[in-house]
N, C-alpha and C positions, 0 to 999 in steps of 0.2 A: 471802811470796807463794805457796809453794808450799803452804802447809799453807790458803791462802785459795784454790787452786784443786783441791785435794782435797776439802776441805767443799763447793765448788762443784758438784763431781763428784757427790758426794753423793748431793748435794737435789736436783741435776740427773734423778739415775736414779731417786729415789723419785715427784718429781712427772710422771716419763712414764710411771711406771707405773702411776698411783694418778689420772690427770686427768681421766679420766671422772667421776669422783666429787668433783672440786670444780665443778663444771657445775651449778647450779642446776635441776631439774628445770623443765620448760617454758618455758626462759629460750633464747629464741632471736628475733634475732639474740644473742651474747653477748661480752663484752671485758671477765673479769674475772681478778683475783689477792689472792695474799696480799701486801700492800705493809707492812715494816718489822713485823708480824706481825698486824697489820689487812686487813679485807676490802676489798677496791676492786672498784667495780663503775662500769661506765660505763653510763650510761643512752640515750648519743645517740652513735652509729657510723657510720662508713664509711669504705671501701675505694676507692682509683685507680691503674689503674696508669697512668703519666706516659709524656708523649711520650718521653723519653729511654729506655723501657724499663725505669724503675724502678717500684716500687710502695709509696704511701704509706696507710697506717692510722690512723685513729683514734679515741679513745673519748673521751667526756669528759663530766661530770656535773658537777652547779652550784658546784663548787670546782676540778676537776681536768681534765688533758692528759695521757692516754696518746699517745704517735706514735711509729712505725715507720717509718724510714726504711730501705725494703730495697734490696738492689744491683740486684735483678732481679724479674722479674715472673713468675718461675715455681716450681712446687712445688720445696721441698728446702730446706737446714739454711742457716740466714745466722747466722756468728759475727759477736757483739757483743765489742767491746776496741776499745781504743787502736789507733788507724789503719784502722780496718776501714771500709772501706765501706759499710756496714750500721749503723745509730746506732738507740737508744732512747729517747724521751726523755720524763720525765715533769716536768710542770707545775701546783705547786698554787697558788690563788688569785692568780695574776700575776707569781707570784716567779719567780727565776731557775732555770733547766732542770738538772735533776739527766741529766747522760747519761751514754751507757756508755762514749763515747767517752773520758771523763777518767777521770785516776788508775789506779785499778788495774779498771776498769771490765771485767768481763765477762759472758759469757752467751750464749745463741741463740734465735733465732727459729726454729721448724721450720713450714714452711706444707704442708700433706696434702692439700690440695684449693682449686684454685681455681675457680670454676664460676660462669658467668654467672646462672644461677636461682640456686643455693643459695649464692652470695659466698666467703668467704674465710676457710677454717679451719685451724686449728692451736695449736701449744702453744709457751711460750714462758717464760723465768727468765733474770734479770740480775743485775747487779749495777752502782749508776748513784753519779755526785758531782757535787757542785757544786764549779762553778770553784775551784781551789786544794783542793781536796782539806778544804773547810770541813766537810762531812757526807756522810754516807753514805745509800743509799736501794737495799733491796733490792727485787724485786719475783719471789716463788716461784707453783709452782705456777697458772701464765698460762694464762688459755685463750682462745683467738679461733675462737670457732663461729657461723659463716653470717654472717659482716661481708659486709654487700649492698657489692657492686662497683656506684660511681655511673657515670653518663654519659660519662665521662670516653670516649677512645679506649684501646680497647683490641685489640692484636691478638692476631689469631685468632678474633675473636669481632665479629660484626655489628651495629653499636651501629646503629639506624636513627633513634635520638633525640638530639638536638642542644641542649647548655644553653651558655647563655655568662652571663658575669657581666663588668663594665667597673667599675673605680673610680679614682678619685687617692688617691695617698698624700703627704698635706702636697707637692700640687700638682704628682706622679711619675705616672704613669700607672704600673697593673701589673701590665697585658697579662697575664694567665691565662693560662697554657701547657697547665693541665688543670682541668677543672671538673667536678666529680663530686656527686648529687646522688642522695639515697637518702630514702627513707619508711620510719619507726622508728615504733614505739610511737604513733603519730598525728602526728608532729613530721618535719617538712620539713627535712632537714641538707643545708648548700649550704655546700660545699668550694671555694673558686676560689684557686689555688695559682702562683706564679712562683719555682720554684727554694726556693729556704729560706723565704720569704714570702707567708701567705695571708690568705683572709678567710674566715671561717665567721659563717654567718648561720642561725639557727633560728627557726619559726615553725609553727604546727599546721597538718595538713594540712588542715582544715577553714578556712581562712581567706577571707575574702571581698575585694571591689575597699575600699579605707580607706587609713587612715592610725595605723600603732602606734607608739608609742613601747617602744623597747628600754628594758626593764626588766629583763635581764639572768636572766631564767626562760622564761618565755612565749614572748619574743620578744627574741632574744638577737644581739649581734653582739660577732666575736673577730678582731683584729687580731692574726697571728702572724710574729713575725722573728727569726728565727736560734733557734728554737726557743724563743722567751720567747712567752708569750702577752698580751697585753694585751687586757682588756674595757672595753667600750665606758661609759661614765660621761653621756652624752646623745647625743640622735639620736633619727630616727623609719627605716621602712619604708612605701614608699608603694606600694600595690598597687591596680594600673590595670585588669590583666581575671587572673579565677581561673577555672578551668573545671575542673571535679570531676570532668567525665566525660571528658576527654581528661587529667588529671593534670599541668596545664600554668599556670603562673603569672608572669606578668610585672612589673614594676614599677620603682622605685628607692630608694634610701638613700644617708643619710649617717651618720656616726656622729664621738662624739671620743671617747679612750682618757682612762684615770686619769694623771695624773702616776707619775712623772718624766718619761715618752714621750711623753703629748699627741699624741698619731697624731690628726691628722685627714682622717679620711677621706671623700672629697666625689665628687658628682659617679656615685655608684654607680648602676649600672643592672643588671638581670640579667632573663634571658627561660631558663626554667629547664622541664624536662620531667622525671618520675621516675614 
């Protein structure tokens, strides 16, 4: 343990020193690392801080889940380990969540700037497992540069735009506690979150009143519980009024997850502003 938290030290002080220069030139918003010594890059992000005063991240591209679960909503160092308040947790194609919380799990998140215009940046290195200690998953040299802060409430900072989203879960209601909603790359990302369980919905900001079915690129929807992710396997989104020039979109969904889970989800509504 000790010769895996010296190496940690390490790579720790090389990637603070050296993380400007893993930053993709004109890559901004940005949520990328070296994962197991491959590049990750997330193409669809955003930031909320929670009613409870925490703040949640995430990234995530057409196989992957980055998410941060911080203890607090403000700048400064959150240790990742076993018991910590603070979790990491990555998710590929549906499978179970590598966190930092197990095993020998550690690392930190350092956040330098949190800012209503410019979002949520900082730098970040772990070390994550999966349950039982079956494998390992590093993630070095992390950088989180201008993750837009959604809708969500936030204080200290004067949100005068209001999003809500409604859905069942296999016939639960679950009440959103935060709903955070950000414009990336041309693509609409809708966060609605209760505690360890959300929904994430994606679709192009350009989108008109219709009917899509989630195809799982385009138009996507993500069922998340207890840090597993499940994607949607059928379902549509039903869009009743789009307005380009207020940036404001209403409608509903439903959606059903892949096996073993079969999450269906029913009953979705959301009135959304970003």
């Amino acid at each position: 343990m000790k010769l895996i938290y010296k190496f940690f030290l390490l790579s720790l002080a090389i990637f603070l020193s050296s993380c400007s220069d893993n930053l993709e030139e004109s890559n901004s918003p940005a949520m990328q690392a070296v994962r197991n010594g491959e590049f990750f890059k997330a193409d669809r992000m955003s930031a909320a801080i929670n009613e409870d005063g925490t703040m949640t991240l995430v990234g995530q591209n057409t196989l992957e889940t980055l998410e941060f679960r911080l203890q607090d909503d403000s700048v400064g160092v959150y240790r990742l380990a076993a018991g910590s308040q603070s979790e990491a947790l990555y998710t590929i194609n549906g499978g179970e969540p590598f966190s930092s919380n197990l095993g020998n799990g550690l690392g930190e998140v350092r956040i330098t700037s949190i800012n209503a215009e410019t979002g949520v940046t900082g730098v970040f290195n772990f070390v994550s497992y999966l349950p039982n200690n079956v494998d390992t998953l590093y993630m070095r040299t992390g950088v989180i540069y201008q993750v837009p802060l959604g809708t969500a409430s936030v204080s200290g900072i004067d949100n005068t735009i209001t999003s809500t989203v409604a859905a069942n879960v296999d016939g639960t209601a679950l009440n959103p506690t935060a709903v955070s909603v950000v414009e990336t790359g041309g693509t609409v990302l809708v966060n609605a979150s209760n505690g360890p369980s959300s929904i994430v919905l994606s679709f192009p900001d350009t989108i008109v009143p219709g009917t899509y079915t989630f195809d799982g690129a385009t138009y996507s929807a993500n069922y998340v519980n207890g840090g597993t992710l499940d994607r949607s396997v059928s379902g549509s989104l039903v869009v009743l009024t789009a307005d380009a020039s207020t940036n404001t979109v209403t409608g509903t969904f439903n959606f059903m997850t892949a096996a073993p889970n079969n999450f269906d989800i029913t009953n979705g509504t959301f009135n959304i502003s970003y």
